[in-house]
C-alpha positions in Angstrom: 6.3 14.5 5.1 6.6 11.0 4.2 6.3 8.2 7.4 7.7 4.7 6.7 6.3 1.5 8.6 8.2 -1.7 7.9 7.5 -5.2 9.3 7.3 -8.7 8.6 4.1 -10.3 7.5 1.7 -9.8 10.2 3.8 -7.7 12.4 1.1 -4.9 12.5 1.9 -2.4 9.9 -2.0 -2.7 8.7 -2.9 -1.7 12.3 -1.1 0.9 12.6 -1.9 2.7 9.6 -5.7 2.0 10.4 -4.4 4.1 13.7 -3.3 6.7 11.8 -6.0 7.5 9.1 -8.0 10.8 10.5 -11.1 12.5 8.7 -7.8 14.4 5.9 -7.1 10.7 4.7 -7.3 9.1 1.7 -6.0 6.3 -0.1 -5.8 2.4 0.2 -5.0 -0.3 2.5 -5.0 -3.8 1.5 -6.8 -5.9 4.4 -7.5 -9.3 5.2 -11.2 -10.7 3.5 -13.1 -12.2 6.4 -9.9 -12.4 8.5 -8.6 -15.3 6.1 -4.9 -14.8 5.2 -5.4 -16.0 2.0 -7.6 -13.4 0.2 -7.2 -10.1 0.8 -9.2 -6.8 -0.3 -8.4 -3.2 -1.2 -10.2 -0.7 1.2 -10.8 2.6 -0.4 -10.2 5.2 2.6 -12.9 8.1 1.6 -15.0 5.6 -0.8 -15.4 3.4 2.6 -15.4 0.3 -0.4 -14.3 -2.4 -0.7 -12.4 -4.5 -4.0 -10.6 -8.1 -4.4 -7.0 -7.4 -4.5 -5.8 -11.0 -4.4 -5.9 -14.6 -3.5 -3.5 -17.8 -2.5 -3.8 -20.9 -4.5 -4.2 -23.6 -2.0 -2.6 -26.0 -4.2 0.2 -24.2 -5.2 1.0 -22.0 -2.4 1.4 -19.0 -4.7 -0.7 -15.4 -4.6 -2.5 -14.6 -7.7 -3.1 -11.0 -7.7 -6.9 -9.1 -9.4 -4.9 -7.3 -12.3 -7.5 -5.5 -13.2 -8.5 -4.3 -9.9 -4.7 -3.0 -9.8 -5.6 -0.9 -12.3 -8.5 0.5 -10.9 -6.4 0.8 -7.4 -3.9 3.0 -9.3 -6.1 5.6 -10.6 -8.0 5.8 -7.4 -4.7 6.5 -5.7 -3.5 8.9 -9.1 -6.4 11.0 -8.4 -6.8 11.6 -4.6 -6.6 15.2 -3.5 -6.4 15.0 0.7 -3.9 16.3 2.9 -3.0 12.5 4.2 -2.3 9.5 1.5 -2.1 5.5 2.6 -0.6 3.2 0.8 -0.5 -0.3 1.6 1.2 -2.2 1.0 4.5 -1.8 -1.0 6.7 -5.0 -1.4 8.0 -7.7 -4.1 5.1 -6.8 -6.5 6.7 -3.1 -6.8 10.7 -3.6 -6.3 10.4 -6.6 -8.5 8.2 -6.5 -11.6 7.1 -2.7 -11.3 3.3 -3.8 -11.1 1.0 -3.2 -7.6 1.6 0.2 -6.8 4.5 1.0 -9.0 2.2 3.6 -11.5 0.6 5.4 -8.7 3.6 5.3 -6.3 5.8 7.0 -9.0 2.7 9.8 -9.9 2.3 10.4 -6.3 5.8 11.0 -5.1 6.3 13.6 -8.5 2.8 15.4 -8.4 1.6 15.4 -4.5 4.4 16.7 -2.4 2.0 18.7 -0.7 0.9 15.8 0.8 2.2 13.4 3.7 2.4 10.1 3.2 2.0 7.4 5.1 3.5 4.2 3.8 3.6 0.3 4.5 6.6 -1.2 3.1 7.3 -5.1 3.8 10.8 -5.6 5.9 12.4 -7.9 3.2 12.6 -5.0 0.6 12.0 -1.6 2.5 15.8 -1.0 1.9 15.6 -1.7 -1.5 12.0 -0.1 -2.4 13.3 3.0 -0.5 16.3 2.9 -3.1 14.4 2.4 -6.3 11.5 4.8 -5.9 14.4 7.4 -4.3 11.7 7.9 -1.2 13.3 10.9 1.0 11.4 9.8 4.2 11.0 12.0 7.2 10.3 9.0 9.6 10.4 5.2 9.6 8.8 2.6 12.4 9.7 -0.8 12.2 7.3 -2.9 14.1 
């Protein structure tokens, strides 16, 4: 089973998969560091940790993004074995330039299908992220 939530930025799709995370959950959701929208963390599910995923450049406007904390984020997600997987969140990072998600995504979809899946995918590409990674979803929320 593979559930979809789709919004704008801050529309709630964070939230929701918080909501939705019971004690067969595993995986990653990118939250807000100290409620300031311009650093955000990786929050390991069943590690209950914490990492730096990335952080705006005041100056320049633009989101500089922990590459090697990516990394670390991907094999995390490569090697979870629970009957729920999170990801969060899926957007211009992945469709784009194949970085963020893109290794584990791919691994996940081929090797877990036993699994559900519960992913955030930002509204400007869900269409075309749903395309390119050739997700068969069984629901999708747009909030």
């Amino acid at each position: 089973m593979i559930k979809i939530i789709t919004g704008k930025i801050g529309s709630g799709k964070t939230s929701k998969l918080l909501s939705l995370i019971d004690e067969n959950s595993d995986g990653i959701i990118t939250v807000c560091k100290n409620r300031n929208p311009k650093e955000y963390d990786f929050y390991f599910i069943k590690e209950k940790s914490y990492l730096n995923c990335c952080k705006r450049n005041n100056n320049e406007n633009k989101m500089y993004f922990f590459e090697n904390n990516f990394l670390k984020a991907n094999e995390y997600l490569k090697n979870i074995n629970a009957k729920n997987i999170f990801i969060d969140e899926i957007s211009y990072t992945e469709y784009l330039n194949n970085q963020g998600f893109h290794e584990a995504l791919i691994y996940l979809l081929e090797n877990k299908s036993d699994s559900n899946f519960y992913l955030s995918l930002r509204f400007e590409f869900y269409k075309e992220i749903i395309a390119k990674y050739k997700i068969k979803y069984d629901e999708i929320e747009m909030l």
